[in-house]
C-alpha positions in Angstrom: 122.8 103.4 84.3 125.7 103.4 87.1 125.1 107.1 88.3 121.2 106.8 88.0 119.8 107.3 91.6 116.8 105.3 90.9 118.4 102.6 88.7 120.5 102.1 92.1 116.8 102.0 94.4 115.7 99.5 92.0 119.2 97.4 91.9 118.4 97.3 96.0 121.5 99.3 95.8 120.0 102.1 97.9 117.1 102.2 100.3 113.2 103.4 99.6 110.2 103.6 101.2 108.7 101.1 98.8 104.6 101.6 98.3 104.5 99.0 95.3 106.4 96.8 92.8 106.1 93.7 90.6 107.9 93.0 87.5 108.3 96.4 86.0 107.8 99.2 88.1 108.1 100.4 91.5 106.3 103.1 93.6 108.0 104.3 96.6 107.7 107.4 99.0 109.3 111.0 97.5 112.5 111.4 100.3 111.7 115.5 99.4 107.5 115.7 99.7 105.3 118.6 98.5 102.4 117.1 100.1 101.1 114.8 103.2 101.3 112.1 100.6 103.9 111.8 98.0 105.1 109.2 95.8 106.3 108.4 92.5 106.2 105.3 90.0 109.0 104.4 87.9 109.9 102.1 85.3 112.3 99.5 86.9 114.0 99.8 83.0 116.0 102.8 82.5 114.0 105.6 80.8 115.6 108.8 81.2 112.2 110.7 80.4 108.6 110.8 78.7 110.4 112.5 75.8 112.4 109.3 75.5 109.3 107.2 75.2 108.1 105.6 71.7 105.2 103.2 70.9 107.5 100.5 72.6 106.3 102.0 76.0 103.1 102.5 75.5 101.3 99.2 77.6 104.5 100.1 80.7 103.1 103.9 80.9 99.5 102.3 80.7 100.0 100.4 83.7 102.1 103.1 85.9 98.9 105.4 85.0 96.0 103.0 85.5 98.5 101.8 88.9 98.3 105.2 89.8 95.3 105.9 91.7 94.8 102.2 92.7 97.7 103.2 95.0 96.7 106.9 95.5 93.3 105.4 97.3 95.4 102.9 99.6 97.7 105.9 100.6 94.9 107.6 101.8 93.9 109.8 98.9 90.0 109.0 98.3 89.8 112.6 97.8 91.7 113.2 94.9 95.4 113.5 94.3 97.6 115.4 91.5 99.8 113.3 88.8 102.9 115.2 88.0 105.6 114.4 85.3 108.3 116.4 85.0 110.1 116.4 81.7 113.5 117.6 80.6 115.1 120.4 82.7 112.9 122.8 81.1 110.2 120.9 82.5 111.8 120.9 86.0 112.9 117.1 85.5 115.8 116.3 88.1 116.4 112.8 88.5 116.7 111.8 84.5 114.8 108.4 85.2 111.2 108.7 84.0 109.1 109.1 86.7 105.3 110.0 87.8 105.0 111.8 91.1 101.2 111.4 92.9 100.7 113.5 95.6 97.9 114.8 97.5 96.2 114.9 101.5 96.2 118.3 101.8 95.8 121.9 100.3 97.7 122.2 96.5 99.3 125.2 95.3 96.7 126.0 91.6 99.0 125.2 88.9 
């Protein structure tokens, strides 16, 4: 997708903060964070959002999930960390690329 902000950080297109990436996903740095530690996973494929996802998907959101807090605990967080994904704009979704945000290092707001 042309106008797709993280289409163009995975097209190199824009810079990131990159945390991880192989084949099909990449984890970089939130540029907004809610906590000492943020970041987020993506699908390098365009997804616009978990709504958007099928049975096709299912081994890709396996991996960002089971990548997750292999990357939380070298970020720092052996402590624990919140998984967020934010889905449609009634779900506070944003940036219409599917995307997981960890975060964690210090206090979180109860949800």
């Amino acid at each position: 997708m042309s106008d797709c902000i993280f289409c163009k950080i995975v097209a190199g297109e824009l810079p990131c903060s990159k945390v991880y990436e192989d084949d099909e996903i990449l984890a970089f740095h939130d540029i907004r964070p809610v906590a000492p530690v943020h970041f987020m996973l993506i699908p390098k494929a365009h997804i616009a959002s978990l709504a958007d996802c099928d049975e096709r998907h299912q081994a890709l959101l396996g991996r960002i999930l089971l990548l997750a807090p292999r990357l939380a605990r070298e970020q720092g967080l052996t402590n624990g960390f919140r998984t967020m994904i934010n889905t449609g704009r009634g779900g506070g979704q944003e940036v219409f690329h599917l995307h997981v945000h960890v975060f964690g290092g210090g206090p979180l707001r109860p949800m």
